[in-house]
C-alpha positions, -999 to 999 in steps of 0.1 A, spaced: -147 -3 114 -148 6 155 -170 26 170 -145 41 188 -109 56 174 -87 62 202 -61 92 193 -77 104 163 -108 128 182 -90 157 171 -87 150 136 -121 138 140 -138 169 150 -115 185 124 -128 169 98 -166 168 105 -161 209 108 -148 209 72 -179 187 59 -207 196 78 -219 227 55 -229 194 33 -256 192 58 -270 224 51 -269 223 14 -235 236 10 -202 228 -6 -179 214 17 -142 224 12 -115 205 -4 -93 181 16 -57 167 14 -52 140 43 -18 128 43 3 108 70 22 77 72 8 41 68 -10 26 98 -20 63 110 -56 63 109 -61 85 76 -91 58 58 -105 51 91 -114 89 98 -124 95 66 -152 67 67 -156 71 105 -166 107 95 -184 95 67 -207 73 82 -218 100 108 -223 124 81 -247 101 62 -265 92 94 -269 129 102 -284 132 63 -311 110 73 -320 123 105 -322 161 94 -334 145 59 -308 164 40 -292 141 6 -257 135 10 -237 112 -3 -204 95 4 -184 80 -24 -149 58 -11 -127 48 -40 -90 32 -38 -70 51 -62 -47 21 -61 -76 1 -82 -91 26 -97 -63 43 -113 -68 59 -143 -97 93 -157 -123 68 -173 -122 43 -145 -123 71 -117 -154 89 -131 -172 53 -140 -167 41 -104 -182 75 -90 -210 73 -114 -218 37 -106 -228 53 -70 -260 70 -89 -268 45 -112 -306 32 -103 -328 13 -128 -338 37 -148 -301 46 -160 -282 37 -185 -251 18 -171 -216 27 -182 -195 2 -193 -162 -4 -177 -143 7 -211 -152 17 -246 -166 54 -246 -146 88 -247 -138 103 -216 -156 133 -222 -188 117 -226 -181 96 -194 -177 130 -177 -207 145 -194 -230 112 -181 -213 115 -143 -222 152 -141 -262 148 -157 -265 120 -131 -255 139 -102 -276 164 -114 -308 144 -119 -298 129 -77 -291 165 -69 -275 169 -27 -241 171 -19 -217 142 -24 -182 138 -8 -160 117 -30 -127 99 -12 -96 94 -33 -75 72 -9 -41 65 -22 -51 92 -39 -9 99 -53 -15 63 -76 -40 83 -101 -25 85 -136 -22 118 -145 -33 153 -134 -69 148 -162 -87 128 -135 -82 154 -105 -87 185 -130 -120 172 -140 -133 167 -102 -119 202 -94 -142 217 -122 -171 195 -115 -191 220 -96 -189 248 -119 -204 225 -146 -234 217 -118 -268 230 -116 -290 211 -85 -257 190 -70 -227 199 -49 -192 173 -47 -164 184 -24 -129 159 -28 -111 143 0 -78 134 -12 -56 106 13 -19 102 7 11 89 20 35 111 -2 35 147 16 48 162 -14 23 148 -41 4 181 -48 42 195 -57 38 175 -87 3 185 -96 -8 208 -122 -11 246 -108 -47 249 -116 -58 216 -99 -36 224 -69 -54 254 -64 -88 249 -66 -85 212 -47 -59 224 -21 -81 246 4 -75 229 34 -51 202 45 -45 175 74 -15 159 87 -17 124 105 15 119 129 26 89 134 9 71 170 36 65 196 40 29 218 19 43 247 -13 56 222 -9 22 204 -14 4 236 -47 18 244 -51 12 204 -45 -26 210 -66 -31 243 -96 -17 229 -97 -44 202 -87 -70 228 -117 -59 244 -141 -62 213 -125 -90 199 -111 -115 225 -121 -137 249 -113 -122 290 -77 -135 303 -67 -145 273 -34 -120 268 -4 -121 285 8 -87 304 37 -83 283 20 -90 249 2 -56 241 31 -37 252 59 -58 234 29 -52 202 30 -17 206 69 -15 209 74 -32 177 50 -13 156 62 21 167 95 13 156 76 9 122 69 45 121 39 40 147 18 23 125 -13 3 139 -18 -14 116 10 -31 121 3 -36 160 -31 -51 153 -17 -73 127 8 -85 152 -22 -90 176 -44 -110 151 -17 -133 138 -2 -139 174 -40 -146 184 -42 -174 154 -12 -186 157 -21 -194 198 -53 -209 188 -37 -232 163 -12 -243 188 -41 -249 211 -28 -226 238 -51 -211 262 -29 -178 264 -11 -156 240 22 -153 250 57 -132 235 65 -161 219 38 -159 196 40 -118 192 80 -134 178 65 -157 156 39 -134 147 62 -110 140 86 -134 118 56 -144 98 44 -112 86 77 -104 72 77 -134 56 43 -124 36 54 -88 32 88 -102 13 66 -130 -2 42 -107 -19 73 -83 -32 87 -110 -50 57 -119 -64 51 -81 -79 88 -78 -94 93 -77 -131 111 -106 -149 140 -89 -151 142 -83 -113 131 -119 -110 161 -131 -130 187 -109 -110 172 -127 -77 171 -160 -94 207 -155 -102 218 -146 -69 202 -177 -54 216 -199 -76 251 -186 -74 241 -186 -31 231 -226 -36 265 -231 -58 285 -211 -34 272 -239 -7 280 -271 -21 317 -261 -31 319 -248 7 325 -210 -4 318 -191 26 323 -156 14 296 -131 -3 289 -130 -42 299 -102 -61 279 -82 -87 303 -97 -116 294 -134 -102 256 -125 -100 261 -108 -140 278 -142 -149 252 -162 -139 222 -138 -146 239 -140 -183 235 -178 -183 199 -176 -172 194 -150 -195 206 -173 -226 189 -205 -213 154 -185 -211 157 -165 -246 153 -135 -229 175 -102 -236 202 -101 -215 213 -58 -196 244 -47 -191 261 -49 -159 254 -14 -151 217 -21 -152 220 -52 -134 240 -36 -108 203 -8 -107 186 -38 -102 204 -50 -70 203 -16 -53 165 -20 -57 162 -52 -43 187 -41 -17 161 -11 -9 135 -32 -10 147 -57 22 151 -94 -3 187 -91 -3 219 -69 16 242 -55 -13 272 -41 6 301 -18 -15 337 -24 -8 365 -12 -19 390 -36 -34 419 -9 -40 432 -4 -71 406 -32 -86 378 -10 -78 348 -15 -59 321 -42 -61 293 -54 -35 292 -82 -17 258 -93 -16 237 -115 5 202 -132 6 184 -117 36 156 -140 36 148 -180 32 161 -189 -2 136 -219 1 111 -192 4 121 -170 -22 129 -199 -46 91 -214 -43 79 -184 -45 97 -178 -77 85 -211 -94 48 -199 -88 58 -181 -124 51 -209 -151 81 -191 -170 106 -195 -137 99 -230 -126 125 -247 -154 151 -222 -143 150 -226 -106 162 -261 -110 191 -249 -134 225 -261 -129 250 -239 -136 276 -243 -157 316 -247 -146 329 -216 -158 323 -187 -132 339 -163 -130 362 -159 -100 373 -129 -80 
C-alpha cells in the first residue's frame, strides 16, 4: 500500500471526517463507497484505516479496523465468524468455521465486542457478493444490541444500484452517507504510474513514451489503475526477462496482449460445464471447419450439432437450441468468442460466430478439467449439418 495516493486527497479527507468521531468515543456513520474497478475505492479505505488506527494509539483511544472481501466471505455465518476472529485472544472460545446457529454466532460476536469494548470500523469490500440481506441486517442492528462497544460499516461496491435491491430497513439504517469514485483520466494516471516508477524502479530505466502509452490504454478501460500498473509491472518483467536494459512500447504491446490472455484464461476456467461444452463445440467445429478449407463462420445450428455429439459422447444432458443459443450470447458478452446475427431472409436469422481468442489457448485450458481432456481430442463425426 503507498504512502502516497495521488487523486484520491479529496476522498481522503472525506472519509477521515466521516470516521474520526471513532476517535473520540463515538459512532462513526455508515458508508457506501462505490465506483468502477481500478478507482482507488480499497486503497482509501485502508489508507484511511491505517491512519485511524495510528491516531488510536497516539491519543490512546481503542479502535479497531476490520477488512473483509465479501467476495470470500460471502455468506451471514461466515461474515460474523471472520469479524469475530478479529477479537478472539486466548482466553476465548474460538468459533468454528461451520456448525453452530447463526444466532448464537451473532450472540458470541456481539459479547466479544463487548468484553474489547472501543469503536470498530468493519469493511465489506465487494460488498454487492453477500448472500442475502440477513448478513447486512444484523450489522445494521449491532449497536442497538451493544453496551461498552461501538461498529460503524463501510460498505465498497462496484454496482451503483446495489442498495436498490436491499431490504428497506437495512437501507436505511446503513445508508447515511455515500461516496462516489470517478473513474481517473490518462493525465491523473500518469502521475499515478510515475510515482510507482519512482518507488519501485531502477533510474532511466523507462522509455518517454511508456507511461503515457500505459495511461492511454487503461483509461480506455474505464480509467482504471489498476490496469495501468499492471501494464507497467508485466511490461517491467517482461523487459527483465528479455534482458533489456530499457522498457520500451514494445513491451507495454506485449504486456498488454498477455494480460488479456490471463483475463480470458481465468474466465474459461470459472465457466460451468455446460458453458464449457458450447465452447468446446465451437472449437471443434472451428478445427473441422480448417482442415476441409471452410472459410466461412459457424452457425448456432452447426455449433448445436456438434455440442449434441459431445453431449452424447460425455453422458451428459443435452439443452435445447434455444438455451444453447443463451449460452453463446454469454460467451459473446464475455469477450471468448464474436456471435454476430444475420439475417438470411425468409430462412430466418442465425449468428455467425467466431473464436476471438487462441484456440490453442482455450483448448489447453479446457483439458485442465479431468472430465474435458477425452473430449478435446474428439473427432467428429461426418454428418453435420450444413447450411
Amino acid at each position: 500500500m503507498p504512502e502516497v495516493l495521488p487523486h484520491r486527497e479529496k476522498e481522503i479527507d472525506y472519509l477521515a471526517a466521516v470516521l474520526v468521531p471513532a476517535l473520540r468515543g463515538e459512532t462513526p456513520s455508515n458508508v457506501f463507497i462505490y465506483g468502477k474497478t481500478g478507482t482507488g475505492k480499497t486503497a482509501v479505505a485502508k489508507f484511511v484505516g491505517k491512519e485511524l488506527l495510528k491516531k488510536g494509539r497516539e491519543t490512546g483511544k481503542h479502535v479497531n479496523f476490520i477488512y473483509i472481501n465479501c467476495e470470500v466471505v460471502d455468506t451471514q455465518y461466515r461474515l460474523l465468524q471472520n469479524i469475530a476472529n478479529h477479537f478472539i485472544n486466548e482466553w476465548s472460545d474460538h468459533i468454528p468455521f461451520t456448525g453452530w446457529p447463526t444466532d448464537e454466532v451473532y450472540a458470541k460476536l456481539r459479547s466479544m465486542m463487548d468484553k474489547d469494548g472501543g469503536v470498530s470500523v468493519v469493511v465489506l469490500d465487494e460488498v454487492d457478493k453477500l448472500k442475502g440481506d440477513e448478513a447486512l441486517y444484523n450489522l445494521s442492528r449491532i449497536n442497538s444490541d451493544l453496551e461498552n462497544a461501538k461498529v460503524s460499516v463501510i460498505g465498497i461496491s462496484n454496482d451503483l444500484k446495489f442498495t436498490e435491491f436491499l431490504d428497506p430497513r437495512v437501507k436505511s439504517s446503513l445508508g447515511e452517507e455515500n461516496m462516489i469514485f470517478s473513474p481517473y483520466d490518462a493525465r491523473q494516471l500518469q502521475d499515478i504510474l510515475r510515482h510507482r516508477v519512482e518507488i519501485g524502479l531502477r533510474p532511466d530505466t523507462v522509455d518517454d513514451d511508456v507511461i503515457p502509452l500505459c495511461a492511454a490504454l487503461a483509461a480506455q478501460e474505464h480509467g482504471d489503475a489498476r490496469r495501468a500498473l499492471d501494464l507497467l509491472r508485466i511490461s517491467a518483467e517482461l523487459a527483465e526477462r528479455c534482458g533489456a536494459a530499457r522498457i520500451t512500447s514494445k513491451h507495454v504491446r506485449q504486456a498488454q496482449s498477455k494480460i488479456e490472455i490471463d483475463r480470458i484464461t481465468e474466465v474459461v476456467r470459472t465457466l460451468p460445464t455446460q458453458s464449457k461444452l458450447v465452447l468446446l463445440s465451437i472449437l471443434l467445429r472451428e478445427k473441422r471447419n480448417k482442415t476441409e478449407g471452410v472459410k466461412r463462420a459457424m452457425t448456432t445450428g452447426e455449433v448445436y450439432d456438434v455440442y449434441k455429439e459431445l453431449c452424447k459422447k460425455a453422458r451428459y444432458d443435452s439443452l435445447t437450441q434455444r438455451r444453447i443459443a443463451d449460452l453463446i450470447s454469454e460467451l459473446d458478452m464475455l469477450g471468448i468468442i464474436t456471435a454476430r446475427v444475420i439475417s438470411k431472409g425468409r430462412y430466418g436469422r442465425t449468428r455467425e460466430i467466431q473464436i476471438s481468442s487462441s484456440s490453442t489457448n482455450l483448448l489447453n485450458v479446457l483439458q485442465e478439467d479431468d472430465e474435458f481432456k477425452e473430449l478435446t481430442n474428439y473427432k467428429l463425426k461426418n454428418q453435420m449439418r450444413l447450411i
